[in-house]
C-alpha positions as CSV (number, residue, x, y, z in Angstrom):
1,X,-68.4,-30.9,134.1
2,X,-71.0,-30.2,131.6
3,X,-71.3,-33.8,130.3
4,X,-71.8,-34.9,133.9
5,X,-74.7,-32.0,134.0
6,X,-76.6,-33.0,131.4
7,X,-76.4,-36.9,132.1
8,X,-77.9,-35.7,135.7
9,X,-80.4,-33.9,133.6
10,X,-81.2,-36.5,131.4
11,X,-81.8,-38.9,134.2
12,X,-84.5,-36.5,135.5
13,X,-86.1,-36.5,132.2
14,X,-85.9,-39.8,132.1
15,X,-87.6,-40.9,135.2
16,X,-90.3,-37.8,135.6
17,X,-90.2,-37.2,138.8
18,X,-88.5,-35.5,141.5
19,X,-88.3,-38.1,144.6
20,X,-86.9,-37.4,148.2
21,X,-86.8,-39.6,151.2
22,X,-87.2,-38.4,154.8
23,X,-85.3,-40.2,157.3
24,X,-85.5,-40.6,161.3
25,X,-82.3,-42.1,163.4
26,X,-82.5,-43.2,166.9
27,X,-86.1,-44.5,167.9
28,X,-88.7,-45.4,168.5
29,X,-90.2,-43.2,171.7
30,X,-93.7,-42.7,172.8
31,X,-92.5,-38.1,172.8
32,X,-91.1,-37.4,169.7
33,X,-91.5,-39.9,167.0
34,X,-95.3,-39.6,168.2
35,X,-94.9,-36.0,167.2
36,X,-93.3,-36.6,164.0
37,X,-95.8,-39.3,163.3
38,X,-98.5,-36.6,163.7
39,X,-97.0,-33.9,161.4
40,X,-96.4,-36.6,158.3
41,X,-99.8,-37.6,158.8
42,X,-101.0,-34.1,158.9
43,X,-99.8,-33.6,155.7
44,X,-99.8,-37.0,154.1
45,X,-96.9,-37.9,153.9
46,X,-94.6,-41.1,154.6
47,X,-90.8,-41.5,155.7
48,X,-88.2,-44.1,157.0
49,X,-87.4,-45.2,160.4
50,X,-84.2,-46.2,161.5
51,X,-84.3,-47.8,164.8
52,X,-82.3,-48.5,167.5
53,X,-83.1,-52.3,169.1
54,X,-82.5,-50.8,172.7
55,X,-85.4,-48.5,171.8
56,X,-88.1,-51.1,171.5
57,X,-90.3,-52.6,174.1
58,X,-93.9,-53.1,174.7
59,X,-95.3,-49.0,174.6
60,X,-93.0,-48.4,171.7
61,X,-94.2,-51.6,169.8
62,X,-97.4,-49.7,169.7
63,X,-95.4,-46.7,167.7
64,X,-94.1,-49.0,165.4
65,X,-97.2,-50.3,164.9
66,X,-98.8,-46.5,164.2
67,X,-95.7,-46.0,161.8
68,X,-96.2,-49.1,159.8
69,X,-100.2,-48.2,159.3
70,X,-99.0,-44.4,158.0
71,X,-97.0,-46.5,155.4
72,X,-93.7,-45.8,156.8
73,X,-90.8,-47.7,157.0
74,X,-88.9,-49.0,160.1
75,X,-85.3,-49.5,158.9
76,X,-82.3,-51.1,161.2
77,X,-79.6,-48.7,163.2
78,X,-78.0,-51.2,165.2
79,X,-78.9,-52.3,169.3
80,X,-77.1,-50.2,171.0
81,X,-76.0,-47.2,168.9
82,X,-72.5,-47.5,169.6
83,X,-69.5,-47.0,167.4
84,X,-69.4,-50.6,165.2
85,X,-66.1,-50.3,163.2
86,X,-63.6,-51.5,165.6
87,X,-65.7,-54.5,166.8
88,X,-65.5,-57.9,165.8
89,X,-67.9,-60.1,163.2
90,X,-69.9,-61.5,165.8
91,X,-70.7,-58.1,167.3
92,X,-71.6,-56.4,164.4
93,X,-73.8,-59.3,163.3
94,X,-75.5,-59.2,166.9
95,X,-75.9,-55.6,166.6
96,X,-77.9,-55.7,163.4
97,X,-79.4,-58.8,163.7
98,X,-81.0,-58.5,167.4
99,X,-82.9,-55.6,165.9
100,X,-83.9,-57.0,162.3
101,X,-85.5,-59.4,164.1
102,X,-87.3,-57.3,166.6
103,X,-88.5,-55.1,164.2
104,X,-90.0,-58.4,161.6
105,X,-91.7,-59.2,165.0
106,X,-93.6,-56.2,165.0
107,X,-94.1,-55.2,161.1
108,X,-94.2,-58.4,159.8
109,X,-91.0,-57.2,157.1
110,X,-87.5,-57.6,157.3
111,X,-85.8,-54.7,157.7
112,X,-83.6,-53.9,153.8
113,X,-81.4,-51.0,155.0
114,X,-78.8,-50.5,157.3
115,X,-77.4,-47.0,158.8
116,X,-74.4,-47.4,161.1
117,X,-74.5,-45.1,163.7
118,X,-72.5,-41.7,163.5
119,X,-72.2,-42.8,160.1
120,X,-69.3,-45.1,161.5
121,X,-68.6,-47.8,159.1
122,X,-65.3,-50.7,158.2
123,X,-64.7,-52.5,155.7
124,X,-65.8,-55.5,158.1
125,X,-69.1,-54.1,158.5
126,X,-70.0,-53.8,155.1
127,X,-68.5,-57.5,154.7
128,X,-71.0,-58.9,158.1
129,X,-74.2,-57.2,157.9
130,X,-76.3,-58.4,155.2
131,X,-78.2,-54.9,154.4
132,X,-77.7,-52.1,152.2
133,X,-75.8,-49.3,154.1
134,X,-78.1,-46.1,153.7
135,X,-76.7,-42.7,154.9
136,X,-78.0,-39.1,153.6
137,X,-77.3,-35.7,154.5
138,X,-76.8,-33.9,157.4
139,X,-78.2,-30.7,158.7
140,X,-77.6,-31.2,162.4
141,X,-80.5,-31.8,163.8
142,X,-79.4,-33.6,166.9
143,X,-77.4,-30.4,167.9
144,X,-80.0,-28.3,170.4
145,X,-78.2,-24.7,169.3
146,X,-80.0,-25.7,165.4
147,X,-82.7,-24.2,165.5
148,X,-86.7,-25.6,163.6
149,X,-86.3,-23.1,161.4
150,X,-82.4,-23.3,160.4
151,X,-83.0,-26.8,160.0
152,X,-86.0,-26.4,157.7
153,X,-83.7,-23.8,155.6
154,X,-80.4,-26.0,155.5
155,X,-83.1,-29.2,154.2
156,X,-84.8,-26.8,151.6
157,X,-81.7,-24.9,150.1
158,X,-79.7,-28.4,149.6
159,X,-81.9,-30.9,148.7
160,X,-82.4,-32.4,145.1
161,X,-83.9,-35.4,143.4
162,X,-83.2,-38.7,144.8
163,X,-82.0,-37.6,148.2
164,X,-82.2,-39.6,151.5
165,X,-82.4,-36.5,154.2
166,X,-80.9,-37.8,157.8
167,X,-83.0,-36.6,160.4
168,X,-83.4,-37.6,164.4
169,X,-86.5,-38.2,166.4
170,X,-84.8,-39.2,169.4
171,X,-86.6,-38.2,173.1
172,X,-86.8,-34.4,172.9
173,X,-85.7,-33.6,170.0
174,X,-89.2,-31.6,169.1
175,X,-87.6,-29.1,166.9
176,X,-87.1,-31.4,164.3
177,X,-90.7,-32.4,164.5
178,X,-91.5,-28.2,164.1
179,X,-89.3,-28.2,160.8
180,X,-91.2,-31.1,159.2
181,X,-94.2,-28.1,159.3
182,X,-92.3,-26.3,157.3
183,X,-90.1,-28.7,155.2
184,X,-92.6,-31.2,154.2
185,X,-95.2,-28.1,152.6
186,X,-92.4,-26.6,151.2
187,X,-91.0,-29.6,149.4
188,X,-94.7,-30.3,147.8
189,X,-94.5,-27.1,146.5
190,X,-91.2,-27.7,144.4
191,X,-92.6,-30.4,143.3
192,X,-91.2,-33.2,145.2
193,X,-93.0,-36.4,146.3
194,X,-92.0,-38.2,149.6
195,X,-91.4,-41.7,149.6
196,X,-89.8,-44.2,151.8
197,X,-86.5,-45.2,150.9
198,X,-87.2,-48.9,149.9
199,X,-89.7,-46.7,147.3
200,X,-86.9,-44.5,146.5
201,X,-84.7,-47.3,145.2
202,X,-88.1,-48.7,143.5
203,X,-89.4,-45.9,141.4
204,X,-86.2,-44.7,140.1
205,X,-85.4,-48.0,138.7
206,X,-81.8,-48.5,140.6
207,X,-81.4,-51.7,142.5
208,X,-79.5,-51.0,145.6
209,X,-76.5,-53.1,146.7
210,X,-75.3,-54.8,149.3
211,X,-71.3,-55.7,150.6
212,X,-70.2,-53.3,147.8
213,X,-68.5,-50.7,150.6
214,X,-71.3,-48.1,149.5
215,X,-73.1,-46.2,152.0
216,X,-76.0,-44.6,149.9
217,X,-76.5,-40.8,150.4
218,X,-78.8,-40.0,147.1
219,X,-80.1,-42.9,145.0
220,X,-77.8,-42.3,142.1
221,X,-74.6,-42.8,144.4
222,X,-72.3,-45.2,143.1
């Protein structure tokens, strides 16, 4: 236990900095990601997208657009958020590749990441889609009972280096968007700097992988 301690530590030394990576599932939307647009830029500050294809159309192109000019990254979560493990190869690779492509159309950049939604993956999946799986950690933020500020506590008591913090901005979910006010300040103060994730992977020196049947939580999983 100590040994595995101190090679965390060492790694911290190492690098020099403490990095985490916000995260939104389940957009884009003209209501909320809007909002959480406005409180990253309010505090200058950048984070990943993960977008639904189903999501996208001609107002929400312009979102996309808004995101991309803040420095933020639009990431893939499927279509049609469904459940993906029990479906075939040819679903799967529909699922992710109708919106890779619709998001290139809009930023210019192929999507890099992948994060299957409810965290629902198979061995097939990894196997099909040719992205690096990308999940993080929880603090219920699509459950309406959580309130702002328990989610801005659960965030700030478990977070650490290299994190990737899962997150929602889908239509109405404006108490995640009134966390950021406090989570984002909060983590500045510790000492942390936000980056995307593709910057996460980046500055910490780590190459991510792909069809290894890893679904990435903190950059240092293995």
């Amino acid at each position: 236990m100590l040994a595995v301690a101190m090679c965390a530590l060492s790694v911290w030394a190492a690098d020099g900095e403490k990095l985490v990576a916000l995260t939104f599932d389940d957009g884009p939307n003209v209501s909320t990601t809007v909002k959480v647009l406005d409180v990253l830029k309010e505090n200058d500050a950048v984070a990943t997208f993960f977008l639904c294809g189903k999501n996208i159309d001609a107002s929400t192109r312009e979102v996309m657009k808004r995101a991309v000019a803040q420095g933020c990254e639009l990431e893939n979560h499927s279509r049609s958020h469904s459940h993906m493990s029990g479906m075939t190869a040819d679903k799967i690779r529909m699922e992710a590749n109708f919106t890779s492509h619709v998001i290139r159309q809009v930023s210019g950049r192929m999507p890099q990441f992948f994060r299957a939604p409810y965290l629902d993956t198979s061995d097939l999946m990894y196997e099909t889609i040719d992205l690096t799986f990308i999940g993080g950690f929880d603090v219920k933020d699509w459950e309406p009972a959580v309130t702002a500020a328990d989610r801005s506590r659960d965030v700030l008591a478990r977070v650490k280096d290299g994190d990737i913090v899962l997150l929602h901005d889908f239509e109405g979910n404006d108490a995640t968007a009134e966390a950021l006010k406090t989570i984002i300040p909060e983590l500045k103060k510790q000492g942390y700097t936000l980056v995307t994730v593709s910057e996460l992977f980046k500055r910490k020196e780590i190459t991510p992988v792909k069809h290894a049947k890893i679904t990435y939580g903190n950059v240092y999983d293995k």
